[in-house]
N, C-alpha and C positions, 0 to 999 in steps of 0.2 A: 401644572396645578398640583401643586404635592398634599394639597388639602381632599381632590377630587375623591370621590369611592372610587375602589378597584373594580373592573367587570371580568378579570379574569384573576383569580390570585395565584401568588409566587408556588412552586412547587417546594413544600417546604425541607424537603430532602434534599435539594439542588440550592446548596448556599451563594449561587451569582444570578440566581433566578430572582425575579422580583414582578412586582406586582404592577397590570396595565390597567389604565385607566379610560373610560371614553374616548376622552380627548386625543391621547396617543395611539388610542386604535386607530381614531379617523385619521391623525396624520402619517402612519404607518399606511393603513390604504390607498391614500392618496399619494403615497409614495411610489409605491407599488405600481399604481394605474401608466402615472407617468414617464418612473423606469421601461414599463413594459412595452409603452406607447415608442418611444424613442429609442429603443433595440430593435423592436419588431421593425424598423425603418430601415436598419442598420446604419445607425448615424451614432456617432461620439457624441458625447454632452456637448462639445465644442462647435461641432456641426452644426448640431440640432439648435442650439442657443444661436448662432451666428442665421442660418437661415429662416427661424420664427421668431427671430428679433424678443429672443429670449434674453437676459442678462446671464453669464453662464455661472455666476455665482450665485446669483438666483436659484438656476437650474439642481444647483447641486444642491442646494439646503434644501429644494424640495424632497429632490429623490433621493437624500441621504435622511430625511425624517427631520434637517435638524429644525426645519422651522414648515408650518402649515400651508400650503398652497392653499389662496382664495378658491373662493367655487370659481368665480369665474376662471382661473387658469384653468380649472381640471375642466371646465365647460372647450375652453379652446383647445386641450394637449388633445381632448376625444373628439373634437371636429378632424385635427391635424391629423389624428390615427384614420379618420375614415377617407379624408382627401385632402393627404399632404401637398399636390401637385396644385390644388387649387387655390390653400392658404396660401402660401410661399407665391405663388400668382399673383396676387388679390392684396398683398401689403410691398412685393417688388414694385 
């Protein structure tokens, strides 16, 4: 959304600095959660995508920001963080 406001602006001393928007906050976060979810496991994207029947190309545009995860995904990566052993149960 390059038309969106900025909610944090560029540091203007810092000429590769640039300016974040809503939108890229929330899918930065959501990136974040994800990543986090799936380290704390100790699982590869490949793992982690192969055992939640994740698509791993998917996986990666989530956690590299390049495209937004539904709520719902971030609803199921934070069930998977709380009881991986039950997901991966529950869709085997």
């Amino acid at each position: 959304m390059k038309d969106e406001p900025a909610i944090l602006a560029s540091e203007t001393r810092d000429p590769e600095d640039f300016d974040v928007s809503a939108t890229a906050l929330d899918r930065a976060q959501k990136a974040r959660l994800i990543r986090m979810a799936r380290t704390s496991l100790g699982l590869s994207q490949g793992k982690f995508a192969l055992r939640f029947r994740v698509s791993l190309g998917t996986l990666r545009d989530w956690e590299q920001a390049r495209t937004t995860a539904p709520d719902f995904a971030v609803a199921y990566v934070r069930v998977i963080a709380l009881h991986p052993d039950m997901v991966a149960a529950a869709i085997a």
